[in-house]
CHARMM-style PDB file with segment names, atoms N, HN, CA, C and O in Angstrom:
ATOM      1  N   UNK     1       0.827  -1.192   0.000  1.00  0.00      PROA
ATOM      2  CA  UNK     1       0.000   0.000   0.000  1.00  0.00      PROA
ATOM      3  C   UNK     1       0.875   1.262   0.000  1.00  0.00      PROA
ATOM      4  O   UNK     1       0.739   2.056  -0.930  1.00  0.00      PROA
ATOM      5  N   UNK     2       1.708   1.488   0.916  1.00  0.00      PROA
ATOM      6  HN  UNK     2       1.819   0.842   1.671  1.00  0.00      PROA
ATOM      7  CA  UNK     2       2.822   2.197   1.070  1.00  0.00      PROA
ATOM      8  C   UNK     2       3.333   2.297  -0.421  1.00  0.00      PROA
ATOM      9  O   UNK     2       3.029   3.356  -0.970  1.00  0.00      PROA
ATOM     10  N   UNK     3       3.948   1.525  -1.070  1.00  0.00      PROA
ATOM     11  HN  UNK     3       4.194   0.665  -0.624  1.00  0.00      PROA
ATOM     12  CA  UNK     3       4.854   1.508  -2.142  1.00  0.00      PROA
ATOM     13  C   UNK     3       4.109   2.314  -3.293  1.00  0.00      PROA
ATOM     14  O   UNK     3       4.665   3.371  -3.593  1.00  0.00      PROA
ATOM     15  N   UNK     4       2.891   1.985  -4.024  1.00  0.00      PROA
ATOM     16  HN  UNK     4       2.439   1.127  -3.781  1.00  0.00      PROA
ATOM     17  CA  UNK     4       2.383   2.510  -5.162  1.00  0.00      PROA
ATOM     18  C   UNK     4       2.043   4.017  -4.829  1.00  0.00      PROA
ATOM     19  O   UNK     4       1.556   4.792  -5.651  1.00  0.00      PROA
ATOM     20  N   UNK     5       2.344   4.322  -3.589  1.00  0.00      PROA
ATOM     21  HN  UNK     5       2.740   3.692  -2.921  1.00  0.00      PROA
ATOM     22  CA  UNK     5       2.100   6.013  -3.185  1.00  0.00      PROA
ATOM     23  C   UNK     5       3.350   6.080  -3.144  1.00  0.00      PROA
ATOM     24  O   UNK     5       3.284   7.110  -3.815  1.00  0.00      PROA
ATOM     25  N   UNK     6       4.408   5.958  -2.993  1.00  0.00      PROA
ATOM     26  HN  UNK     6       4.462   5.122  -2.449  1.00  0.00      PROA
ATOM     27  CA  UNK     6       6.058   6.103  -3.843  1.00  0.00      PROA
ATOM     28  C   UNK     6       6.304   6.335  -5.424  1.00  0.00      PROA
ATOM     29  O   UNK     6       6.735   7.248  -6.129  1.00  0.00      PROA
ATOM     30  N   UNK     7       5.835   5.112  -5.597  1.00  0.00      PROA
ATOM     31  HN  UNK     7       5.485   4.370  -5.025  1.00  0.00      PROA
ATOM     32  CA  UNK     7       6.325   5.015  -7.038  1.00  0.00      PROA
ATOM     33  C   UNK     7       5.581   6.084  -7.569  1.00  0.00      PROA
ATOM     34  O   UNK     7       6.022   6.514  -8.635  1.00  0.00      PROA
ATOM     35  N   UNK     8       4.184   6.845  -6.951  1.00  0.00      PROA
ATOM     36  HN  UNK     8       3.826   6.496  -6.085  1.00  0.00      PROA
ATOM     37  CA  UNK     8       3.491   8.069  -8.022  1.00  0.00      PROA
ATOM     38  C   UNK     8       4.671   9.073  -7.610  1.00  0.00      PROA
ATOM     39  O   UNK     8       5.405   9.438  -8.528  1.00  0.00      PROA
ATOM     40  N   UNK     9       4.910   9.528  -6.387  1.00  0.00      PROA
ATOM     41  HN  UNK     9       4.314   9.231  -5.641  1.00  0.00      PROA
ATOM     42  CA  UNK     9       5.713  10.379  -6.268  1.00  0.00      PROA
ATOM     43  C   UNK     9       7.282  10.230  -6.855  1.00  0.00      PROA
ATOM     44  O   UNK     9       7.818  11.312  -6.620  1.00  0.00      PROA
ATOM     45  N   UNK    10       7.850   9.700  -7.250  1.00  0.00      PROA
ATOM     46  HN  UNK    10       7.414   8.820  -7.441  1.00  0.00      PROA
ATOM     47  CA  UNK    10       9.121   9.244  -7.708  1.00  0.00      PROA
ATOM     48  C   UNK    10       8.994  10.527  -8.512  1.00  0.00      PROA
ATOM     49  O   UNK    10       9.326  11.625  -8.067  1.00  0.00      PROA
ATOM     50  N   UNK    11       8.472  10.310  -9.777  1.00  0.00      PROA
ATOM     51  HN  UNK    11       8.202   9.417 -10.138  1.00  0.00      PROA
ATOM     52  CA  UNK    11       8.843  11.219 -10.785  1.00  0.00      PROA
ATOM     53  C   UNK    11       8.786  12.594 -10.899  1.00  0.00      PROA
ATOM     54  O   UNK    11       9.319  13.296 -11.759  1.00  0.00      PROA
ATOM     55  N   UNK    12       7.867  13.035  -9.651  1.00  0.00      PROA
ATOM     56  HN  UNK    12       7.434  12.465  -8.953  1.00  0.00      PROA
ATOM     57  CA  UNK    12       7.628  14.491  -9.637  1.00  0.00      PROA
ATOM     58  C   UNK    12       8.899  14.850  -9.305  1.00  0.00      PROA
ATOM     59  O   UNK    12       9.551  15.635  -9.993  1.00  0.00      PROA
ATOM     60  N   UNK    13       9.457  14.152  -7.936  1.00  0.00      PROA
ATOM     61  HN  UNK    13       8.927  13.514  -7.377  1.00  0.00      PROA
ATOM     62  CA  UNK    13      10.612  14.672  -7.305  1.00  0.00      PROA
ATOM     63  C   UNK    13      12.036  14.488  -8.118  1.00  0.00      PROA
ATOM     64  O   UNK    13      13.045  15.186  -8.020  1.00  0.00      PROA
ATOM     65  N   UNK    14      11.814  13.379  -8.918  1.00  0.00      PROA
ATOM     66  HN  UNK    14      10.994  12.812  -8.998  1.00  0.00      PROA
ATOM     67  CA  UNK    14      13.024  13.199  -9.984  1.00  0.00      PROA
ATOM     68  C   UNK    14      13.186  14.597 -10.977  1.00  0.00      PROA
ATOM     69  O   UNK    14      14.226  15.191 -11.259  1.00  0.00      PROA
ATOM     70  N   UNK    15      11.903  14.876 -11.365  1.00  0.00      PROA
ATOM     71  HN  UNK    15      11.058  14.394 -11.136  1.00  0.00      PROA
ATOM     72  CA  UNK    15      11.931  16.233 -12.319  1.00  0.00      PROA
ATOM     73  C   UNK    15      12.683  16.961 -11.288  1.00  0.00      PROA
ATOM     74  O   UNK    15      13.815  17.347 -11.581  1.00  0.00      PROA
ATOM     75  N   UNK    16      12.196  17.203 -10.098  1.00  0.00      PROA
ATOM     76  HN  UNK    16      11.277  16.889  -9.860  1.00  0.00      PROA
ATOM     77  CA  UNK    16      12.328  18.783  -9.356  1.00  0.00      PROA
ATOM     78  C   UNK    16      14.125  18.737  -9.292  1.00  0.00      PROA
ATOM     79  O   UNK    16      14.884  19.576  -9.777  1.00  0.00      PROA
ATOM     80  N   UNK    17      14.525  17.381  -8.476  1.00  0.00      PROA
ATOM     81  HN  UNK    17      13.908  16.700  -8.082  1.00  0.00      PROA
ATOM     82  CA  UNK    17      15.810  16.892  -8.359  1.00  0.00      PROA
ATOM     83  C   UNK    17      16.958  17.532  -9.305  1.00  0.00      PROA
ATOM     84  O   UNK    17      18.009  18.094  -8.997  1.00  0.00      PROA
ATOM     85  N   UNK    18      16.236  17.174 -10.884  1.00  0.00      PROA
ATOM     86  HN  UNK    18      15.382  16.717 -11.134  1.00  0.00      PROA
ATOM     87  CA  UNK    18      17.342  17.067 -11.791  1.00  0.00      PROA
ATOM     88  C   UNK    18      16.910  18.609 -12.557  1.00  0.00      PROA
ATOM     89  O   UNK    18      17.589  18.930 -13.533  1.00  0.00      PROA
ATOM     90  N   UNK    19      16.263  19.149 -12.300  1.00  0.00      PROA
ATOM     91  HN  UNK    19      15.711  18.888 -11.508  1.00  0.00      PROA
ATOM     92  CA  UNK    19      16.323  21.162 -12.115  1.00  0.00      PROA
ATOM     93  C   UNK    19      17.175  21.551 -11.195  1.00  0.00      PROA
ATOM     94  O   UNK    19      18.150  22.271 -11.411  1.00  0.00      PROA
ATOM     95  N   UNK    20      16.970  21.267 -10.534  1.00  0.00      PROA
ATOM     96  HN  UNK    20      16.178  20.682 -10.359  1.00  0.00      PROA
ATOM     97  CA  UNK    20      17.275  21.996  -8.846  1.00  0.00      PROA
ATOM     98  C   UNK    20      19.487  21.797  -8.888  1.00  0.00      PROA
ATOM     99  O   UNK    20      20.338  22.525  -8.376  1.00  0.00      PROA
ATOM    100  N   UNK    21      19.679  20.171  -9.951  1.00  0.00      PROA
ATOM    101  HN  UNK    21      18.987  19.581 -10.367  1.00  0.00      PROA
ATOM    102  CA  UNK    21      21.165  20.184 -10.079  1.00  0.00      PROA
ATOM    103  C   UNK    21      21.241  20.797 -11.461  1.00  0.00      PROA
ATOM    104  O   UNK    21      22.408  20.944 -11.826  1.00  0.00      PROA
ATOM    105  N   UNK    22      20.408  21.162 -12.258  1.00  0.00      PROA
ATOM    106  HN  UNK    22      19.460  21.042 -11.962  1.00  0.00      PROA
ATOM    107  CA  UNK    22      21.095  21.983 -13.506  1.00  0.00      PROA
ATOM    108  C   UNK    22      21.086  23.344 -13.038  1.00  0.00      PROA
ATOM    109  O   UNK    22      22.122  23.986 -13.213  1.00  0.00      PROA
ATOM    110  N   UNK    23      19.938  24.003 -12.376  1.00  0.00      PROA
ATOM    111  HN  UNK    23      19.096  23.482 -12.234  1.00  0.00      PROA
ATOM    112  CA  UNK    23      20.307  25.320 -11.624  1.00  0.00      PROA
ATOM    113  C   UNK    23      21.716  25.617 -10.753  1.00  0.00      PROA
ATOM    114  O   UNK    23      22.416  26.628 -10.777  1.00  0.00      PROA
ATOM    115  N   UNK    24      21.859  24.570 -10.093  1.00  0.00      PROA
ATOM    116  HN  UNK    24      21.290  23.748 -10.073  1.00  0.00      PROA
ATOM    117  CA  UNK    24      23.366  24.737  -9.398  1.00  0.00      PROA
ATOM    118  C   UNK    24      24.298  24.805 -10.502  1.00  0.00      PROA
ATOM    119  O   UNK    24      24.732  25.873 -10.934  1.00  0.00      PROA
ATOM    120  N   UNK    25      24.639  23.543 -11.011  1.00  0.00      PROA
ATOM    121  HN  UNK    25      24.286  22.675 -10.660  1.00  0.00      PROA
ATOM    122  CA  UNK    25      25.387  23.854 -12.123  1.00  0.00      PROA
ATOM    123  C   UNK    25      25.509  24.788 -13.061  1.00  0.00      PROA
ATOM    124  O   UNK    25      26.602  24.906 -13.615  1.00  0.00      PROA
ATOM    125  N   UNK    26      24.474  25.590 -13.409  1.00  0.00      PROA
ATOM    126  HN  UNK    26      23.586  25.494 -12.959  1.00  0.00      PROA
ATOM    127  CA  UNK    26      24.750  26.958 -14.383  1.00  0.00      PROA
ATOM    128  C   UNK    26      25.092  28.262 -13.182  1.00  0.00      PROA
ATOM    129  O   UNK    26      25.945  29.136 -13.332  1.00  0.00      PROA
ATOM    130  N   UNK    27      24.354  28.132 -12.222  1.00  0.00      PROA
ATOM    131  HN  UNK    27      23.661  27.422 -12.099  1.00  0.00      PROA
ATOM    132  CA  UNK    27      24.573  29.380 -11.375  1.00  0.00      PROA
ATOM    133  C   UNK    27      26.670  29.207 -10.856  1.00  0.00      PROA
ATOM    134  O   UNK    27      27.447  30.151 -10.709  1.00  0.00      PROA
ATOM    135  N   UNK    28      27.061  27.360 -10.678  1.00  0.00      PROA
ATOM    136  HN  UNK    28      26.430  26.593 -10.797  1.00  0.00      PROA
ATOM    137  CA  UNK    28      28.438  27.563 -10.648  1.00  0.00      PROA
ATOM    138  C   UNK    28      29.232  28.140 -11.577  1.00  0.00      PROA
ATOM    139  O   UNK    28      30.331  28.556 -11.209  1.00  0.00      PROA
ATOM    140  N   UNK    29      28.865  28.264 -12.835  1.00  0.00      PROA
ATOM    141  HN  UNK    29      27.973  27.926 -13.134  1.00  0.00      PROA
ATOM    142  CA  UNK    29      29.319  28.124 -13.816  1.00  0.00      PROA
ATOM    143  C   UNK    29      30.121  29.911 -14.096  1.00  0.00      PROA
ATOM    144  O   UNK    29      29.542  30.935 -14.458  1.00  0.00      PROA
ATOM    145  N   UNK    30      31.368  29.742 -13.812  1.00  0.00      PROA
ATOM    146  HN  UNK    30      31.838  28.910 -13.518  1.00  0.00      PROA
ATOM    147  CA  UNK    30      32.454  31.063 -13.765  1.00  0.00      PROA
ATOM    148  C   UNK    30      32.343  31.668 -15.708  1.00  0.00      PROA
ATOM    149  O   UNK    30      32.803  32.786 -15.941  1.00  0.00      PROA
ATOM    150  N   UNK    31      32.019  31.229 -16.346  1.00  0.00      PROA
ATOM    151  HN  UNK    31      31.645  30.321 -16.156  1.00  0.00      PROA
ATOM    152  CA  UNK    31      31.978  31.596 -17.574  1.00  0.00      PROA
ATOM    153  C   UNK    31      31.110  32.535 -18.403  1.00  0.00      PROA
ATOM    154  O   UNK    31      30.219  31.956 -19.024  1.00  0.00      PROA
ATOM    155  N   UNK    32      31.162  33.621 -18.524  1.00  0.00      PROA
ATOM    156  HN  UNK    32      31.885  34.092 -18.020  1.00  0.00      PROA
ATOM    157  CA  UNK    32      29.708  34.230 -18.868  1.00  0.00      PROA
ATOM    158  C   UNK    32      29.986  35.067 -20.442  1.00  0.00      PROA
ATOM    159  O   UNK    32      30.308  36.256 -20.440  1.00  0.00      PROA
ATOM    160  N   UNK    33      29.822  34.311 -21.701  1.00  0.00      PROA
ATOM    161  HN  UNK    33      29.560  33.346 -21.703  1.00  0.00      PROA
ATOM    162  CA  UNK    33      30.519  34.351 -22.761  1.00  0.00      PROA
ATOM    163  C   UNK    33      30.328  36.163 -23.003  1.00  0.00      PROA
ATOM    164  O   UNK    33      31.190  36.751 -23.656  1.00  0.00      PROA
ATOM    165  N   UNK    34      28.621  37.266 -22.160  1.00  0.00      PROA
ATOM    166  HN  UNK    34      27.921  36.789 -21.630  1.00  0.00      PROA
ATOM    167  CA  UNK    34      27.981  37.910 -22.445  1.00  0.00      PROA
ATOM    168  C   UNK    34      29.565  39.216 -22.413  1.00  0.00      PROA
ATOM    169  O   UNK    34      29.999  40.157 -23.077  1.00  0.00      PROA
ATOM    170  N   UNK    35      29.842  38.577 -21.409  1.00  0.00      PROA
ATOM    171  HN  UNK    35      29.490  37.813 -20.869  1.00  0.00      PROA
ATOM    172  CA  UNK    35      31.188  39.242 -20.582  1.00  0.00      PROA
ATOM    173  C   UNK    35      32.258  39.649 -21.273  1.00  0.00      PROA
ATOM    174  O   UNK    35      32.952  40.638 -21.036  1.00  0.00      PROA
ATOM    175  N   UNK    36      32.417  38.585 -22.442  1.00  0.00      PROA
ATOM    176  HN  UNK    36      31.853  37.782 -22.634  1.00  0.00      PROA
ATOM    177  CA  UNK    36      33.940  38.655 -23.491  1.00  0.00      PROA
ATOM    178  C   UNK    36      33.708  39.404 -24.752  1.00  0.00      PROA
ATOM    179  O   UNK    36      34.672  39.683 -25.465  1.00  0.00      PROA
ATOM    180  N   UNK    37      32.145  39.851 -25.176  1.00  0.00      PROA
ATOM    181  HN  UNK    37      31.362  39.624 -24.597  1.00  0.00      PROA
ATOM    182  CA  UNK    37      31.885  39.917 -26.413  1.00  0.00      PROA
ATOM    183  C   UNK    37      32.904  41.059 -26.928  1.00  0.00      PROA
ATOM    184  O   UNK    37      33.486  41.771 -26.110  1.00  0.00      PROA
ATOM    185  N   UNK    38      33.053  41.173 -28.008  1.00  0.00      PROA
ATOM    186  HN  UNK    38      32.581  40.594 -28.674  1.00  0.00      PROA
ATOM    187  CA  UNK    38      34.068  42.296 -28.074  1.00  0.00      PROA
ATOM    188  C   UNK    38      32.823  43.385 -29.305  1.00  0.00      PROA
ATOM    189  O   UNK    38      32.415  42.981 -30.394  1.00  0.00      PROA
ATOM    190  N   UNK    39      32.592  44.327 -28.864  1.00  0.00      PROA
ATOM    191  HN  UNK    39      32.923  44.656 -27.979  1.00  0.00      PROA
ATOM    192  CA  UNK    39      31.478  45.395 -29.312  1.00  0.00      PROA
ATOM    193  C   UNK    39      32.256  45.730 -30.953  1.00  0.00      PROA
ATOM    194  O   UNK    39      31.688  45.657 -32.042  1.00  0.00      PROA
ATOM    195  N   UNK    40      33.451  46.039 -30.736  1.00  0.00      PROA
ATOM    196  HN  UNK    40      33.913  46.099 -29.851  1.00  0.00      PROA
ATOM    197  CA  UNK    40      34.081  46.796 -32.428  1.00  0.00      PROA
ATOM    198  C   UNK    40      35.361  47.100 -31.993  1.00  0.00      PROA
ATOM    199  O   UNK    40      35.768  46.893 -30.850  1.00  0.00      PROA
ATOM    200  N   UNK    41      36.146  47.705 -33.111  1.00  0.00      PROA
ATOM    201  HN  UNK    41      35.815  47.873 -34.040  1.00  0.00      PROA
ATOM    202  CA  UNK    41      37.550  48.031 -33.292  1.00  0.00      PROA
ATOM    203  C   UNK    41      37.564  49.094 -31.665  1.00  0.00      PROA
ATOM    204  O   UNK    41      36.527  49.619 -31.261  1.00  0.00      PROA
ATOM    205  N   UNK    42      38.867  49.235 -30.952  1.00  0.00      PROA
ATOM    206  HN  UNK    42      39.709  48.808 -31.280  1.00  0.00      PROA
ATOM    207  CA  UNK    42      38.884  49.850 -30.071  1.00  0.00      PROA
ATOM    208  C   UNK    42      39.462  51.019 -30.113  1.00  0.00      PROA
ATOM    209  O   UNK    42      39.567  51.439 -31.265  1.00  0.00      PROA
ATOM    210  N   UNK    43      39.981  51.878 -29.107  1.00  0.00      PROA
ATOM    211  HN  UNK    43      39.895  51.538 -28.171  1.00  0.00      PROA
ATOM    212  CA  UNK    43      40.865  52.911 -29.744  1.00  0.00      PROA
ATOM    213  C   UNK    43      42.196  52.940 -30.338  1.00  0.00      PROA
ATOM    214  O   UNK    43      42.458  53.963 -30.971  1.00  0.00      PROA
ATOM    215  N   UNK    44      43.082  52.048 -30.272  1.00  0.00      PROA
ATOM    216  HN  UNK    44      42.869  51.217 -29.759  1.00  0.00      PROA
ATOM    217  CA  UNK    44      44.392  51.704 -31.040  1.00  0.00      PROA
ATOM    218  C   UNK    44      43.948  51.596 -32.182  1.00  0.00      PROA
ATOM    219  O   UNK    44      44.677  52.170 -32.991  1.00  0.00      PROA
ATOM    220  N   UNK    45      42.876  51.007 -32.729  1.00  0.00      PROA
ATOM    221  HN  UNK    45      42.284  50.540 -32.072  1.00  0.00      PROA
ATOM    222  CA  UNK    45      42.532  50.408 -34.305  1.00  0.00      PROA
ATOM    223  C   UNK    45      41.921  52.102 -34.676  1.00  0.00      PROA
ATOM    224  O   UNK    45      42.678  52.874 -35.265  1.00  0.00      PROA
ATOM    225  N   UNK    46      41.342  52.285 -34.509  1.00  0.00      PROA
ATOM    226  HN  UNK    46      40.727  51.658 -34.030  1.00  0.00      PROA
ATOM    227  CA  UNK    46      40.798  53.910 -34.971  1.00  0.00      PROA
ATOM    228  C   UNK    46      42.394  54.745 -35.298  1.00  0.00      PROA
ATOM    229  O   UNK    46      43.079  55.022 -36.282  1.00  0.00      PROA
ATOM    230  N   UNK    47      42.447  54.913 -33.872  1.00  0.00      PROA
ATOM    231  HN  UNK    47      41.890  54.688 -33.073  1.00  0.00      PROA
ATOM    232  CA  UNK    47      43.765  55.983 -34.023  1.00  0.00      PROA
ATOM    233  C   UNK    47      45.112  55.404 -35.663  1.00  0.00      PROA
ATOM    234  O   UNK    47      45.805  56.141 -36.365  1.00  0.00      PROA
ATOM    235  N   UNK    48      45.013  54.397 -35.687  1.00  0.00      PROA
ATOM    236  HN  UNK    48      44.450  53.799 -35.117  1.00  0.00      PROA
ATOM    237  CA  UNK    48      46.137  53.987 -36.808  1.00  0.00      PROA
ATOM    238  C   UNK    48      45.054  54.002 -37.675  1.00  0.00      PROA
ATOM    239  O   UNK    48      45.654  54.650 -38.532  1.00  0.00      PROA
ATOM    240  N   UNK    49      43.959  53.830 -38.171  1.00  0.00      PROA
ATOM    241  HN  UNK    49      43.471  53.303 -37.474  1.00  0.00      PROA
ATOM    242  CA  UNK    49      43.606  53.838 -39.369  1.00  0.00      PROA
ATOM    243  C   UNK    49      42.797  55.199 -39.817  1.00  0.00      PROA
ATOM    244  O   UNK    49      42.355  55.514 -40.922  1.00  0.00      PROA
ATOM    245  N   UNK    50      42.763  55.944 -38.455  1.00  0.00      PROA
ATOM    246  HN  UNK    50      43.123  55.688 -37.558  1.00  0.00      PROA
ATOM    247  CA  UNK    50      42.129  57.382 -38.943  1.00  0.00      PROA
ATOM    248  C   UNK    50      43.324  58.137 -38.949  1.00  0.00      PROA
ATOM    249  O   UNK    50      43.081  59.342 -39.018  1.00  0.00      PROA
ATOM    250  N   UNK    51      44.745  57.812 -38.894  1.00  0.00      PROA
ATOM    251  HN  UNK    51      44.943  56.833 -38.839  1.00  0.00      PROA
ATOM    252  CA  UNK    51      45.389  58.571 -39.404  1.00  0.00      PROA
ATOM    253  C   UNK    51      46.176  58.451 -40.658  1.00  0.00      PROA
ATOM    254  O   UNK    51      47.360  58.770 -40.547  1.00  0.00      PROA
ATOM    255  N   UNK    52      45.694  57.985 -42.050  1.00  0.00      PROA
ATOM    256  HN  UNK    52      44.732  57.726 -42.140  1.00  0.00      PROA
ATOM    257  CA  UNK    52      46.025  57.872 -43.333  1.00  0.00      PROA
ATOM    258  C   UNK    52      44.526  58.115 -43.570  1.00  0.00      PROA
ATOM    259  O   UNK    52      44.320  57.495 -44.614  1.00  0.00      PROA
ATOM    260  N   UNK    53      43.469  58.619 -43.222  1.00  0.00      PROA
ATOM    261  HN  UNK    53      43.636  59.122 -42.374  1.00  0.00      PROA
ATOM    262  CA  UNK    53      41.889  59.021 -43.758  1.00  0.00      PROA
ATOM    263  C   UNK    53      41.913  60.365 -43.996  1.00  0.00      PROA
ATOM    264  O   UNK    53      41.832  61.223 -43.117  1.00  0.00      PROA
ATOM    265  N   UNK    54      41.960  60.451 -44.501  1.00  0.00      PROA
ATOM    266  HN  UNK    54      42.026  59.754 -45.215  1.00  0.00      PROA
ATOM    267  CA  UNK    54      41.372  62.634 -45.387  1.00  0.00      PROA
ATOM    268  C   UNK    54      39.942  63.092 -44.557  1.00  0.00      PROA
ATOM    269  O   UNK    54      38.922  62.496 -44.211  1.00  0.00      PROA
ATOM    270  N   UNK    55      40.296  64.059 -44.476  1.00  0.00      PROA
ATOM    271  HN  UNK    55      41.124  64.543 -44.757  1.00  0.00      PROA
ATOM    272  CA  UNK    55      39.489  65.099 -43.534  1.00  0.00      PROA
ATOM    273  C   UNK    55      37.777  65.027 -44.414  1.00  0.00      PROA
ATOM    274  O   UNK    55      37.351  66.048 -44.954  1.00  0.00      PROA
ATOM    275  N   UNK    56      37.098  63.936 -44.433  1.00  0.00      PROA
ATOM    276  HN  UNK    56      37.443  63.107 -43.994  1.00  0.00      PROA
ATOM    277  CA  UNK    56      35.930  64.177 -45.874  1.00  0.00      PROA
ATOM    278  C   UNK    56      34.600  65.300 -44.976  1.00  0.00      PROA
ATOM    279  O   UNK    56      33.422  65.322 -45.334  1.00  0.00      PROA
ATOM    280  N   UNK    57      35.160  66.132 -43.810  1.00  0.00      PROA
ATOM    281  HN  UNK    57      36.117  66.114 -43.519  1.00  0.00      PROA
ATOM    282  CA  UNK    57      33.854  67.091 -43.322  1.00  0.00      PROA
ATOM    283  C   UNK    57      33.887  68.055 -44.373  1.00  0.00      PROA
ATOM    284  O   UNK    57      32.824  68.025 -44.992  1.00  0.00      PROA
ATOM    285  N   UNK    58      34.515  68.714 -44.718  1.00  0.00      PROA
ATOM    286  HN  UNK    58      35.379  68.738 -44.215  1.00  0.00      PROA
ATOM    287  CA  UNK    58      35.032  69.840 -45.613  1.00  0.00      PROA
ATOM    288  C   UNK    58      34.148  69.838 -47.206  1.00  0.00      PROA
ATOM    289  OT1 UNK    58      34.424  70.674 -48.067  1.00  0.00      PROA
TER     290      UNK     58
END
């Protein structure tokens, strides 16, 4: 009697279980690619290539 009121609950708690270790695992997770993106050329790349560019405001 005991047992078949287990076995219903097994799977709920298996779902919750195996969330509850992928949440740990991403929240450990030191890597955050959002962190590295690189936006565009920085100021070294400007400064050398805007200086062989012609003044085109004029």
């Amino acid at each position: 009697m005991l047992l078949p009121s287990l076995n219903r609950l097994r799977q709920p708690l298996t779902f919750v279980a195996a969330k509850w270790q992928t949440l740990i695992r991403v929240a450990g997770n030191p890597y955050r690619p959002e962190l590295h993106y690189m936006r565009g050329p920085g100021p070294k790349w400007r400064a050398k290539h805007q200086a062989g560019r012609l003044d085109r405001s004029l």
